[in-house]
Backbone as CSV, one residue per row, in Angstrom:
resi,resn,N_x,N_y,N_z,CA_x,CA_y,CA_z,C_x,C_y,C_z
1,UNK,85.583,109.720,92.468,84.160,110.055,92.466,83.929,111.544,92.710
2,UNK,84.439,112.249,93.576,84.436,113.685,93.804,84.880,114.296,92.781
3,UNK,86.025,114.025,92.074,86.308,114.868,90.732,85.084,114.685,89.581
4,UNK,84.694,113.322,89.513,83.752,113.221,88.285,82.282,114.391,88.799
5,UNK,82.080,114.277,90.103,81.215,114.880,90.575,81.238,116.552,89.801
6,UNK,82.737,116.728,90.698,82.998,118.400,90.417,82.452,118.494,88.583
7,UNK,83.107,117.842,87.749,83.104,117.874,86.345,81.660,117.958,85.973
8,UNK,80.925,117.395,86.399,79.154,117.239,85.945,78.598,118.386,86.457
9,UNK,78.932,118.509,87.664,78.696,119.917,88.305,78.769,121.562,87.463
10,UNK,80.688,121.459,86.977,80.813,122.121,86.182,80.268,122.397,84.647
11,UNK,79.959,120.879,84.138,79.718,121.388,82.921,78.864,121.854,82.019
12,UNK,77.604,122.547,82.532,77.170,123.501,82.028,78.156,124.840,82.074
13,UNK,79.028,125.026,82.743,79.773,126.189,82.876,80.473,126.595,82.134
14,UNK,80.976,127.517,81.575,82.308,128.453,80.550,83.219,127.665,80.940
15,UNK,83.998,127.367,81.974,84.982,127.430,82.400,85.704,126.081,81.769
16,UNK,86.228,125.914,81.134,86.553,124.947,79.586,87.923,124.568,80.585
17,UNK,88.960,125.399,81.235,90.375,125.157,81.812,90.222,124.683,82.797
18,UNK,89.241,124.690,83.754,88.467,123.822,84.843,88.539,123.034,84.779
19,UNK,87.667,122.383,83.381,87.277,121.363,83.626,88.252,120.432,82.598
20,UNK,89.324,120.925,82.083,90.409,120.296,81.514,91.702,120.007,82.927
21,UNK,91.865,120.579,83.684,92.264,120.515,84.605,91.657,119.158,85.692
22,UNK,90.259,119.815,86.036,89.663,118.492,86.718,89.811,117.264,85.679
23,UNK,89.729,117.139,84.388,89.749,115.597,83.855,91.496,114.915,83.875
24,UNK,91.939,115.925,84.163,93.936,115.586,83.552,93.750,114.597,85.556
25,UNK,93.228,115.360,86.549,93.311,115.074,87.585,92.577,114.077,87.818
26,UNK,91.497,113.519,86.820,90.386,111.979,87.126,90.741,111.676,86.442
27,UNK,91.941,111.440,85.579,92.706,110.565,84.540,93.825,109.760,85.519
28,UNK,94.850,111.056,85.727,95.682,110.749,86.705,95.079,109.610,87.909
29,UNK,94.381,110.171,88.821,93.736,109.645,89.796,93.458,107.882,89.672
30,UNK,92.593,107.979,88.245,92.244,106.583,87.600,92.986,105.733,87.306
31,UNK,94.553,106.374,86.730,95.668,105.516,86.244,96.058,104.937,87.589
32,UNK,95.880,105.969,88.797,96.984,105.155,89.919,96.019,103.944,90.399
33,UNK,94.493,104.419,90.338,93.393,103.077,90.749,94.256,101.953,89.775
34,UNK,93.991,102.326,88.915,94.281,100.855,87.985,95.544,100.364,88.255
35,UNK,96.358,101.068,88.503,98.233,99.872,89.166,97.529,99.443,90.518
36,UNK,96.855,99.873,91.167,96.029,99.276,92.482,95.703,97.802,92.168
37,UNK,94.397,98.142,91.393,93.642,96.854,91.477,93.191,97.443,89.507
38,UNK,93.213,96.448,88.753,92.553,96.781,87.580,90.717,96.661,87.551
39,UNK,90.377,96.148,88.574,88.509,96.487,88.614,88.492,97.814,89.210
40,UNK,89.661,98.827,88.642,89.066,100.100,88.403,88.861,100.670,86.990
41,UNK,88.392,99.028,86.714,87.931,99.735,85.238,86.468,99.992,85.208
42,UNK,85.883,99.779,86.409,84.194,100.119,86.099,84.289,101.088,86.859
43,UNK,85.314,101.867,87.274,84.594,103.150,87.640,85.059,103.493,85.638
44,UNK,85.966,103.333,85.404,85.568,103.938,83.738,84.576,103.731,83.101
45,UNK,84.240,102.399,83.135,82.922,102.014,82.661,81.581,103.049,83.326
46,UNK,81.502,102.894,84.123,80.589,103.995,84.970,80.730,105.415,84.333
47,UNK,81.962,106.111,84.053,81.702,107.124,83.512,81.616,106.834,82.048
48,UNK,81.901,105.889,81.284,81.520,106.063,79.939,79.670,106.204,79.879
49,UNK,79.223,105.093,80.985,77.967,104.567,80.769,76.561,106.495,81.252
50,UNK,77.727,106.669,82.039,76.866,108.064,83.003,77.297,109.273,81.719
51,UNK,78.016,109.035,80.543,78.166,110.450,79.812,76.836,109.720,78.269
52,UNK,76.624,108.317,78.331,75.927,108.147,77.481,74.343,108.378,77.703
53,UNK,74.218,108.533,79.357,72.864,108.344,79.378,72.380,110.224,79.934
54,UNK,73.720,111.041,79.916,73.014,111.914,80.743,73.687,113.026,79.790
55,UNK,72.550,114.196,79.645,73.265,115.175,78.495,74.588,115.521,79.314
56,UNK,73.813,116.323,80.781,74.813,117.023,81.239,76.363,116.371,81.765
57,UNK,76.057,115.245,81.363,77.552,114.270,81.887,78.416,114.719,80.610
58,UNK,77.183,115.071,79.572,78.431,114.541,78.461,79.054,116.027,77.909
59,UNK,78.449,116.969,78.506,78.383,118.407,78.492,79.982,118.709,79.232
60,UNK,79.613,118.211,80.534,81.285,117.965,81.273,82.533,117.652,80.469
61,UNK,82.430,117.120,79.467,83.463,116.505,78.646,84.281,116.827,77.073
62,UNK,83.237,118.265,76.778,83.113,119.202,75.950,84.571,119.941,75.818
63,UNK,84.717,120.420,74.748,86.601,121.331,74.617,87.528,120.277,74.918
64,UNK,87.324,119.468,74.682,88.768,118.496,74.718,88.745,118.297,76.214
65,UNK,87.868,118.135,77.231,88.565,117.620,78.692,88.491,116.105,79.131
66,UNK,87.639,115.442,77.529,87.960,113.867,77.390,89.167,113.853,77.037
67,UNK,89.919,114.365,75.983,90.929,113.707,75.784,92.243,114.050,76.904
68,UNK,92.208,115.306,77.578,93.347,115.501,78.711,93.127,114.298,79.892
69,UNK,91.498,114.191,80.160,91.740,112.965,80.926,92.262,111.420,80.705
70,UNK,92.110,111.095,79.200,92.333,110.148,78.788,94.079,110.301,78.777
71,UNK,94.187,111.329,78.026,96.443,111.544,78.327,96.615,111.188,79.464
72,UNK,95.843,111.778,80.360,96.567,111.283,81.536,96.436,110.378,82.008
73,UNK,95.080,109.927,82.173,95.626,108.223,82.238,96.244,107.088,81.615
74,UNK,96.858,107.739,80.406,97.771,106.832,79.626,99.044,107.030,80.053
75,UNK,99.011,108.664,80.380,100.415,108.949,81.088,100.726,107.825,82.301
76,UNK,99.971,108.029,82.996,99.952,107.201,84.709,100.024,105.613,84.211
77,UNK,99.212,105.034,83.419,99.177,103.527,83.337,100.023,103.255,82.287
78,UNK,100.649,104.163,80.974,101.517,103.519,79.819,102.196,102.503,80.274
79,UNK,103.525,102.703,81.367,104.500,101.775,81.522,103.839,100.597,81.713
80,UNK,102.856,100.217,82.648,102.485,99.117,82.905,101.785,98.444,81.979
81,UNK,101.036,98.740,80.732,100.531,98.685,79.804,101.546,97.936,78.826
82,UNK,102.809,98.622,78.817,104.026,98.305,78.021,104.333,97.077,78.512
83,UNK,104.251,96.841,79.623,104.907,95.655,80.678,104.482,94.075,80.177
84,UNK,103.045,95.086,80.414,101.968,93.648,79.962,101.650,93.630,78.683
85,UNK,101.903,94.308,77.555,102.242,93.903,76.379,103.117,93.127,75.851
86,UNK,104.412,93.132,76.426,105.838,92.430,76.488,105.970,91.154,77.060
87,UNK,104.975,90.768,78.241,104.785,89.759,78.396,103.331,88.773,78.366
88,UNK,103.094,89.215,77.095,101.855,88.498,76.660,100.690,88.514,77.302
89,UNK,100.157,89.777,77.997,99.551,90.118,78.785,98.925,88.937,80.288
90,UNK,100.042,88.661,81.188,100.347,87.622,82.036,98.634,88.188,82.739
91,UNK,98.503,89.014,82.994,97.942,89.562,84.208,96.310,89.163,83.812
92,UNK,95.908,89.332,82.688,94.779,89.393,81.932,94.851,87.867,82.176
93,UNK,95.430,87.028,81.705,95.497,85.361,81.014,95.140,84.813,82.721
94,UNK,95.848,85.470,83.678,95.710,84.543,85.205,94.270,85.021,85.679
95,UNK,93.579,86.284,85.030,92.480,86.632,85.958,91.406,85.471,84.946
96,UNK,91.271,85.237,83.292,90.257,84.865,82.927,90.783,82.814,83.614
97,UNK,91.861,82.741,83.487,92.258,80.804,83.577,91.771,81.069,85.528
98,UNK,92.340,81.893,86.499,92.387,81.216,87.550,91.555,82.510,88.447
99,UNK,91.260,83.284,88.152,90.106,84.136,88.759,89.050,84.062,88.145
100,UNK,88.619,84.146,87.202,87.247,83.552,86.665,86.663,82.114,86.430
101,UNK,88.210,81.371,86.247,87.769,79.461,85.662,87.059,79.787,84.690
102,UNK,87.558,80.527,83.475,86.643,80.415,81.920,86.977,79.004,81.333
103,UNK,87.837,78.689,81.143,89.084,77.308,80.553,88.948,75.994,81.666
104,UNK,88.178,75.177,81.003,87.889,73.893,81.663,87.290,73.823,83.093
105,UNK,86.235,75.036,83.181,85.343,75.172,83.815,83.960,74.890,83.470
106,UNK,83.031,74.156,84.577,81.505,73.506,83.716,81.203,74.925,84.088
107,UNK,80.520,75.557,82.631,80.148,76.595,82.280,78.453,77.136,82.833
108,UNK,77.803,78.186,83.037,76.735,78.336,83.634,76.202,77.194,84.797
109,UNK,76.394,78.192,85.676,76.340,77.564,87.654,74.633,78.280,88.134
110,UNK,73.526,78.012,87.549,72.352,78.937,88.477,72.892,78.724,90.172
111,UNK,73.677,78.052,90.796,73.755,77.500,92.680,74.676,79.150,92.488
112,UNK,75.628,78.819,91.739,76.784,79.949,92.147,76.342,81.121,91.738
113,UNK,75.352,81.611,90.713,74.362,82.687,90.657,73.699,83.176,92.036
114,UNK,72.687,82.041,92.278,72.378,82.572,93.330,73.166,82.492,94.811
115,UNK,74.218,81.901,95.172,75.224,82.318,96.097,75.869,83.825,96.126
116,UNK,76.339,83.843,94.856,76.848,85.573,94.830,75.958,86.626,95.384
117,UNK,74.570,86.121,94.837,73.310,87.092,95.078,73.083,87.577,96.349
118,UNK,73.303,86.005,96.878,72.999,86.207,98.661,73.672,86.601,99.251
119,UNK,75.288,86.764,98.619,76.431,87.439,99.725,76.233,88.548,99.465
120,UNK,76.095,89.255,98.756,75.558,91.279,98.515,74.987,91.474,99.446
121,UNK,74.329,90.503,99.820,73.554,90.828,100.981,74.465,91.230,102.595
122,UNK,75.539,90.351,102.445,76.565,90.921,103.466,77.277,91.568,103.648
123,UNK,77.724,91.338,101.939,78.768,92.516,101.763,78.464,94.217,102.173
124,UNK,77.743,94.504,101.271,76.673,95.873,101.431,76.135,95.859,102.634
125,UNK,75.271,94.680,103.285,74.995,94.422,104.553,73.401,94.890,103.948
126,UNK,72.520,93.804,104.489,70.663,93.069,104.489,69.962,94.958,104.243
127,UNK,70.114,95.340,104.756,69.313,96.819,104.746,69.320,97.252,103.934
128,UNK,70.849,97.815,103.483,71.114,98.866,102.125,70.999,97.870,100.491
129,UNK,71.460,96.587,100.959,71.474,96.068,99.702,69.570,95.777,99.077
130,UNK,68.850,95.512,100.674,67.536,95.627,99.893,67.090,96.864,99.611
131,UNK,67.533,98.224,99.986,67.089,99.362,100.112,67.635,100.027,98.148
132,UNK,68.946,99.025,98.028,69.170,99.267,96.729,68.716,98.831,95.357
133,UNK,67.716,97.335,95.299,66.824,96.728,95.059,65.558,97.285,94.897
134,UNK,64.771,98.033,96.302,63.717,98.532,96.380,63.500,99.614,95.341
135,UNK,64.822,100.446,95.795,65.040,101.787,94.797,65.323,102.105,93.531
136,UNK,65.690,100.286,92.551,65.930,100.344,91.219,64.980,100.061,90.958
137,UNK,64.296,99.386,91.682,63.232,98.563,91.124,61.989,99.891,90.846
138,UNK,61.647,100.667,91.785,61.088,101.792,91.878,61.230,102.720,90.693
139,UNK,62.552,103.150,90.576,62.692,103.668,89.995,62.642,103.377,88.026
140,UNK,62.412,101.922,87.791,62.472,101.354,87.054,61.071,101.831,86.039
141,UNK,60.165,101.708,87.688,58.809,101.140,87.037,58.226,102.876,86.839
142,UNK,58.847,103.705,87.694,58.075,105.163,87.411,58.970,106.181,86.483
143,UNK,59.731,105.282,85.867,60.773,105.922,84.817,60.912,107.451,85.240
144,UNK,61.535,107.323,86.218,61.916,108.695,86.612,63.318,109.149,87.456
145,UNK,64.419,109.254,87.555,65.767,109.354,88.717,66.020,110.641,88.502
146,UNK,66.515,111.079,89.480,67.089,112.199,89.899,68.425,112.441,89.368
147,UNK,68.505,113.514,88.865,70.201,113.156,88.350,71.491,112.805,89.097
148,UNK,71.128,112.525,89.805,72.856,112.839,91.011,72.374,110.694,90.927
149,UNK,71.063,110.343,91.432,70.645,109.226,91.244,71.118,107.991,90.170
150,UNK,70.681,109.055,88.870,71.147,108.502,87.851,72.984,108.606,87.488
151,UNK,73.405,109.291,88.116,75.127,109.400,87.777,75.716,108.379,89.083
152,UNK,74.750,107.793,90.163,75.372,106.748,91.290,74.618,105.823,90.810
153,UNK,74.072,105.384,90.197,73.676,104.142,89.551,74.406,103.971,88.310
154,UNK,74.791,104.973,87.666,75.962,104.438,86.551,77.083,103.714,87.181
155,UNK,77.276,103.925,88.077,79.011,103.675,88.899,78.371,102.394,89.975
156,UNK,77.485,101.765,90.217,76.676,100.940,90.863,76.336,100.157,89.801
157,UNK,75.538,100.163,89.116,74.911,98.585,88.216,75.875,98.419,87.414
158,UNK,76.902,98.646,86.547,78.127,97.911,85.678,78.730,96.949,86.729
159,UNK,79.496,96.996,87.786,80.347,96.220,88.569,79.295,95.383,88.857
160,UNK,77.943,95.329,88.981,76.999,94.482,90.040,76.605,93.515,89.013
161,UNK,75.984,94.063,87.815,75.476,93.286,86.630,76.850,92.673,85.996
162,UNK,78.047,92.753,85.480,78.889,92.438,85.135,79.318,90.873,86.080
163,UNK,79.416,91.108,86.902,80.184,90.439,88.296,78.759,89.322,88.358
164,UNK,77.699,89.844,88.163,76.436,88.461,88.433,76.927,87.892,87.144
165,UNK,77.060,88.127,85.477,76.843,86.909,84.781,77.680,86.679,84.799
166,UNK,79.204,86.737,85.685,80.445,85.946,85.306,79.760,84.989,86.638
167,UNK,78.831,85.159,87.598,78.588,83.954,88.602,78.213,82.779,88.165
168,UNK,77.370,83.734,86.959,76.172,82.474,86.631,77.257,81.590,85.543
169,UNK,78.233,82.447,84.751,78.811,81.576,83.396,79.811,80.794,84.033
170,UNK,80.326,81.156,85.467,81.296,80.490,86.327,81.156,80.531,87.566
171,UNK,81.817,81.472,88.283,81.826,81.703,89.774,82.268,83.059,89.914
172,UNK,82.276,83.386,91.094,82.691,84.669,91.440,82.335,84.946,92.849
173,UNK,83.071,85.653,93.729,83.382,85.727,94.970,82.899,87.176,95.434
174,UNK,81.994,87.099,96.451,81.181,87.752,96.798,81.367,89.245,96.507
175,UNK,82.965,89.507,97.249,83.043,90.788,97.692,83.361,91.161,95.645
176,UNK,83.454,90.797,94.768,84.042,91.244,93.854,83.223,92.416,92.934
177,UNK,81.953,92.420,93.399,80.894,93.580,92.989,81.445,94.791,93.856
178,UNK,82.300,94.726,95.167,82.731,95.763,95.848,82.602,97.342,95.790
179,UNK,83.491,97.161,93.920,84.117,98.371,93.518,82.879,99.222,93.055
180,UNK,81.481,98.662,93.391,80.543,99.468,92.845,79.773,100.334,94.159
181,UNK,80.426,99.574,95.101,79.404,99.532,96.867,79.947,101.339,97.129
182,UNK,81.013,102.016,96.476,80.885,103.096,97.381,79.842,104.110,97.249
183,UNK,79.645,103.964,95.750,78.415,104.787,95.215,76.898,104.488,95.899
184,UNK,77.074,103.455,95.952,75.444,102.518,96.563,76.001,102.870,98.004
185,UNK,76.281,102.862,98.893,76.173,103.369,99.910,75.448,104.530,100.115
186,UNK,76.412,105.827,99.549,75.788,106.897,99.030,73.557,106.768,98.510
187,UNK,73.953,106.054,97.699,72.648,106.202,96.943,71.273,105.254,97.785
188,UNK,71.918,104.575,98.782,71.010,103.545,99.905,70.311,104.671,101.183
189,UNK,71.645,105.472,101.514,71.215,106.404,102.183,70.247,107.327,102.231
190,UNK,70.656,107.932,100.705,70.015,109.013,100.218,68.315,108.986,100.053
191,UNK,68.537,107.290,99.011,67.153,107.098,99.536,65.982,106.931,100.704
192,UNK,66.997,106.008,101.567,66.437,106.086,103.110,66.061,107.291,103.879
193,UNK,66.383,108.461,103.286,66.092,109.829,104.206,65.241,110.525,102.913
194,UNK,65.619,110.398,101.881,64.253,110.697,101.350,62.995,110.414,101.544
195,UNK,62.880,108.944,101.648,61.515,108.218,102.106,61.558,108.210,103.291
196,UNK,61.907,109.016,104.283,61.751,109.329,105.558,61.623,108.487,106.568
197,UNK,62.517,107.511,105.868,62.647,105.892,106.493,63.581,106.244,108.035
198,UNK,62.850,106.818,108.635,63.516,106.902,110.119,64.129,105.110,111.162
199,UNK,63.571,104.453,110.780,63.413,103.622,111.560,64.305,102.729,110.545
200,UNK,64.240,102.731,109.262,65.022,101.572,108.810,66.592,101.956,108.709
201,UNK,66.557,103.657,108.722,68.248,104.265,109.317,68.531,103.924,110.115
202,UNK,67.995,103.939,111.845,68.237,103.578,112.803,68.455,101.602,112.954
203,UNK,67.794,101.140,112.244,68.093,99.814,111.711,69.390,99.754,111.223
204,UNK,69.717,100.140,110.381,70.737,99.956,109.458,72.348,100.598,109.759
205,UNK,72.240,101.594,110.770,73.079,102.061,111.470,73.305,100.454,112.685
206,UNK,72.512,100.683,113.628,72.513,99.338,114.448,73.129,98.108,114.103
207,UNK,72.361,97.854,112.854,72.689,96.377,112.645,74.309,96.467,111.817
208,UNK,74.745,97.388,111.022,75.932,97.418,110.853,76.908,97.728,112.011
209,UNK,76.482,98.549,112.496,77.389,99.263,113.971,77.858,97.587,114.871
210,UNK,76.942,96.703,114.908,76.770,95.569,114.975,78.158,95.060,114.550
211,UNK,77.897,94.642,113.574,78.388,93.235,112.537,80.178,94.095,112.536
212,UNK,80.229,95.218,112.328,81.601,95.668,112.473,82.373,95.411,113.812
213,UNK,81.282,95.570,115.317,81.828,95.351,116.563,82.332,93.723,116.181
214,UNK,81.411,93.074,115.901,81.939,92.117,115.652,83.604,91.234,115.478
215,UNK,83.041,92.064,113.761,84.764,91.544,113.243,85.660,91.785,114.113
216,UNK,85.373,93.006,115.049,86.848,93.967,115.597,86.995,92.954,116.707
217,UNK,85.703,92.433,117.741,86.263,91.582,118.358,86.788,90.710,118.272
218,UNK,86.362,89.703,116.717,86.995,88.688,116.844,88.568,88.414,116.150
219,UNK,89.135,89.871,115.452,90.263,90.126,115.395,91.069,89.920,116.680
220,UNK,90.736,91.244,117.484,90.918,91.424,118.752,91.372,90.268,119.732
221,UNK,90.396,89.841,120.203,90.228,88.425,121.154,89.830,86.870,120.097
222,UNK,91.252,86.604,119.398,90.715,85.859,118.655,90.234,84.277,119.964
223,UNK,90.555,84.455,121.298,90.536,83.266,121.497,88.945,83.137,122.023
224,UNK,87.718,84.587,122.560,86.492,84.171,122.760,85.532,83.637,121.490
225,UNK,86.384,83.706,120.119,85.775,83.590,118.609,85.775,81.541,119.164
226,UNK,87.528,81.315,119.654,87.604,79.609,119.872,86.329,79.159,120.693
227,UNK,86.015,79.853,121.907,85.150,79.505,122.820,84.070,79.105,122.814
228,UNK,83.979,80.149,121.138,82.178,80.115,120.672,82.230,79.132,119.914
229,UNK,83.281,78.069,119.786,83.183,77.037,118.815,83.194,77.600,117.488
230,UNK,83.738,78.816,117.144,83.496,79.054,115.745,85.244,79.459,114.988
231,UNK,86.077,78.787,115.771,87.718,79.447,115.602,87.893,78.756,113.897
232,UNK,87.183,77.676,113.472,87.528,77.576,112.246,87.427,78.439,110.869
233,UNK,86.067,79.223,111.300,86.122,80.548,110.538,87.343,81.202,110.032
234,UNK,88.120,81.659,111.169,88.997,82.170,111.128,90.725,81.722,110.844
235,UNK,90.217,80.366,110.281,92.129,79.973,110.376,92.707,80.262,109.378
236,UNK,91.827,81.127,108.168,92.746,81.505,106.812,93.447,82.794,107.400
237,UNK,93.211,83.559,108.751,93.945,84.959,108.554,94.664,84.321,110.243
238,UNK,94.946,83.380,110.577,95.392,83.235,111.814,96.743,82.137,111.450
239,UNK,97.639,82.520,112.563,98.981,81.833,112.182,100.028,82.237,111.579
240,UNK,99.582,83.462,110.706,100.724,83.719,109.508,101.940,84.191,110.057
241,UNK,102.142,85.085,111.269,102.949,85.169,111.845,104.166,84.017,112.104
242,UNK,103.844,83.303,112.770,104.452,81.803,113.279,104.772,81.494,112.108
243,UNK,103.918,81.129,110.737,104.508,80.520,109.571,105.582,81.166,108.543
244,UNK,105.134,82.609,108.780,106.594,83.406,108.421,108.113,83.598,109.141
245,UNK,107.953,83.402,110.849,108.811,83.204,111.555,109.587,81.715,111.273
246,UNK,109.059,80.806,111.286,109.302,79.686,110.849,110.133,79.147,109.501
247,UNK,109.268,80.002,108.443,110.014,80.382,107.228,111.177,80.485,107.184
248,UNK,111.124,82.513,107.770,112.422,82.608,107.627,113.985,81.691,108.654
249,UNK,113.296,81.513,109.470,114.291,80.861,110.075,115.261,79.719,109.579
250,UNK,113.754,78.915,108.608,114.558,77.572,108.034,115.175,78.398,107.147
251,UNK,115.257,79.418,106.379,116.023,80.320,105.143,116.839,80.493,105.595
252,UNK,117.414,81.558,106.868,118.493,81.587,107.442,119.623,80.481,107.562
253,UNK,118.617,79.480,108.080,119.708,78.604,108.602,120.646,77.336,106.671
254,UNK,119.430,77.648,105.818,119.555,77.067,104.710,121.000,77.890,103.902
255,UNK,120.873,79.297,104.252,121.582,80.248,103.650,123.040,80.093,104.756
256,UNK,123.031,80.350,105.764,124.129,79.862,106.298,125.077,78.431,105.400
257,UNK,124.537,77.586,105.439,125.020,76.092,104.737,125.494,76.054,103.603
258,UNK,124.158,76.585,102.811,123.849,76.207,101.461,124.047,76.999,100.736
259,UNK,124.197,78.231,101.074,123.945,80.382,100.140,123.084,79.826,99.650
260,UNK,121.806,80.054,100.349,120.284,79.951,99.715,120.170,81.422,99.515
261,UNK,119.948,81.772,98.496,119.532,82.941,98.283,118.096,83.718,97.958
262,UNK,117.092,82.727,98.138,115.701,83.108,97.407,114.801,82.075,98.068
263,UNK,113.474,82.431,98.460,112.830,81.100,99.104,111.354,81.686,97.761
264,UNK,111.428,80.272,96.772,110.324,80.409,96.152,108.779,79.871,96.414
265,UNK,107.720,80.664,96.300,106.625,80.140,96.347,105.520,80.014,95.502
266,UNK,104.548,79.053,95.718,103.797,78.803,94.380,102.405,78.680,94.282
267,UNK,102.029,79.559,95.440,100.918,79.707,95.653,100.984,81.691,96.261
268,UNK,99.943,82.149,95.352,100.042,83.893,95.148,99.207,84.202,96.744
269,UNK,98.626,83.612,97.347,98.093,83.877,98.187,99.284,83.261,99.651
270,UNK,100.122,82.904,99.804,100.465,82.059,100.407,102.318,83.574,100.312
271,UNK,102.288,83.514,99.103,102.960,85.169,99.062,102.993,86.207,99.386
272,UNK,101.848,86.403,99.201,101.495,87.866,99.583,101.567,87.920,101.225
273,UNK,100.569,86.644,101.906,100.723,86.862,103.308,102.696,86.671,104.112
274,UNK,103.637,85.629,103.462,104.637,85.902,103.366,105.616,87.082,103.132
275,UNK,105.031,88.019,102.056,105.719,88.812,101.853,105.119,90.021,103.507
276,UNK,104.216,90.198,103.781,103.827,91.255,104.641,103.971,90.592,105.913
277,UNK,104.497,89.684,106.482,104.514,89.305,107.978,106.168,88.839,108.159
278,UNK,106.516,88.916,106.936,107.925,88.402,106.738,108.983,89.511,106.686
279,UNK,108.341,90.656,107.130,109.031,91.940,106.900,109.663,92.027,107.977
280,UNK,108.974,91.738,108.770,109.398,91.993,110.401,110.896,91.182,111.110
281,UNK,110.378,89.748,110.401,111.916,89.559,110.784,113.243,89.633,110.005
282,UNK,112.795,89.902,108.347,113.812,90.521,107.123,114.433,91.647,108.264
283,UNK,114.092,92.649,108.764,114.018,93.455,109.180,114.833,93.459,110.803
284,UNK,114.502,92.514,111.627,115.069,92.261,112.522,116.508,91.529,111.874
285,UNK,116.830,90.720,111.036,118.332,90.180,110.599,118.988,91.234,110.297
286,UNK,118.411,92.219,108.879,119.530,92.990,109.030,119.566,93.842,110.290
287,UNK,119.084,94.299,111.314,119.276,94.801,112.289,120.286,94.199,113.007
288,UNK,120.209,92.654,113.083,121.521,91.741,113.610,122.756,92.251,113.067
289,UNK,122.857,92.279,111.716,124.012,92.138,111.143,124.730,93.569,111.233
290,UNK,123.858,94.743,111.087,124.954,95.749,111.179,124.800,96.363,112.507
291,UNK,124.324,95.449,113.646,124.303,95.944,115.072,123.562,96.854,115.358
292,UNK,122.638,97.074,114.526,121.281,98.240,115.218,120.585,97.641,116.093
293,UNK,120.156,98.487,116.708,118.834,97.875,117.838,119.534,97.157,118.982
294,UNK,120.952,96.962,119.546,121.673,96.371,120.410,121.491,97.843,121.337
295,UNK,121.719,97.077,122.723,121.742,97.984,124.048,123.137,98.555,123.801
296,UNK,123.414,99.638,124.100,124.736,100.129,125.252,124.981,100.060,126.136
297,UNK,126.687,100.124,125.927,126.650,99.519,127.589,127.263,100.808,128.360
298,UNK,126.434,101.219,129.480,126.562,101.992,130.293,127.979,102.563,130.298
């Protein structure tokens, strides 16, 4: 976001090597988002959508510093591109069958429409998400935005509008509009101190300052979360420890017997927390085996 910034900034300017430079660097930048998570494709989308609607976006992009940014993000993402060409693009086929449910899913949900709707509300958190509402809506009706406005609403309504009709044609999980929230933060604020909304800052500071103490406590002290009668909330991120200790242990002892060499699993979520809590004691065996981490003896 700061590079696209610098680039819009720049491009009314001469400076043509600038701003071929800044795009090779929001190419780059973009390719490594995308081996991240691939819903960094609406920040692309966002800048395609912010160079169609704004001269000076598209002014930024003038002398070839579209296409150095585009090299470079082919540079940064080719291999993986190649990967998933070669294997029938695996990655694409699991997000539309088992992250979206397009394929033998009952098609258009208005309940799961409006569920998604209502979690923005948490995600973003009740203040900014109505403050972001108030301010499109506003801005809608007096056909008028500010440019910096209009270039954080490009990078804000693709992920938000996109992400609602896959709710309504299926489902979709709250936080998945996310990748649009950093801009809308930005642009919730901005508005709030424009309209000299003193009191709904001090709101909105509070009530988030809030809801974060929160989480931290009930990370923290997961056992006053039990007290409050509410420990079931929490049993998808509790345990994993014990169940990876457990794991590996039966592996060990399987591999001793058997030369087990691999413990497979078949659930991606059930992996991932395996693979990151399971480090610790991967980590403690080989420490066994080539005698690190043993005392000396005096």
């Amino acid at each position: 976001m700061p590079v696209a910034v610098g680039l819009r900034r720049d491009g009314a300017g001469r400076h043509a090597g600038r701003r071929r430079w800044a795009a090779a660097g929001l190419g780059a930048a973009l390719g490594l988002a995308f081996l991240a998570k691939y819903a960094a494709v609406y920040f692309l989308i966002g800048v395609a959508v912010h160079a169609a609607v704004d001269r000076e976006a598209r002014r930024a992009w003038r002398d070839g510093a579209w296409a150095v940014g585009l090299a470079a993000l082919l540079i940064v993402l080719g291999p993986n591109l190649a990967w998933l060409a070669g294997h029938g693009f695996a990655t694409v086929a699991h997000t539309a069958t088992v992250n979206a449910r397009w394929s033998g899913a009952r098609l258009f949900n208005p309940g799961k429409l409006l569920e998604f709707a209502l979690g923005q509300f948490g995600v973003l958190g009740p203040i900014p998400f109505g403050v972001l509402i108030a301010g499109t809506v506003l801005a809608v009706r007096r056909k008028a935005l500010a440019p910096a406005d209009r270039m954080l609403l490009c990078f804000v309504l693709p992920p938000l509008l996109l992400v609602t009709a896959e709710a309504f044609i299926s489902r979709a999980h709250a936080h998945w509009a996310a990748a649009g929230y950093g801009a809308a933060c930005v642009l919730a604020a901005a508005w709030l101190v424009r309209w000299r909304a003193r009191r709904w800052t001090v709101a909105t500071l509070g009530l988030q300052g809030l809801i974060a103490a929160l989480v931290v406590t009930a990370v923290a002290w997961p056992g006053l979360i039990d007290a409050l009668g509410q420990g079931r909330r929490l049993q998808r991120v509790r345990g994993w420890a014990t169940t990876a200790s457990l794991t590996t242990a039966a592996a060990r002892r399987e591999r001793a017997h058997d030369g087990l060499t691999a413990v497979a699993v078949e659930d991606r979520y059930l992996f991932n927390e395996l693979a990151y809590y399971a480090r610790l004691f991967r980590r403690a065996g080989r420490r066994a085996r080539c005698g690190c981490g043993r005392r000396r003896g005096r």
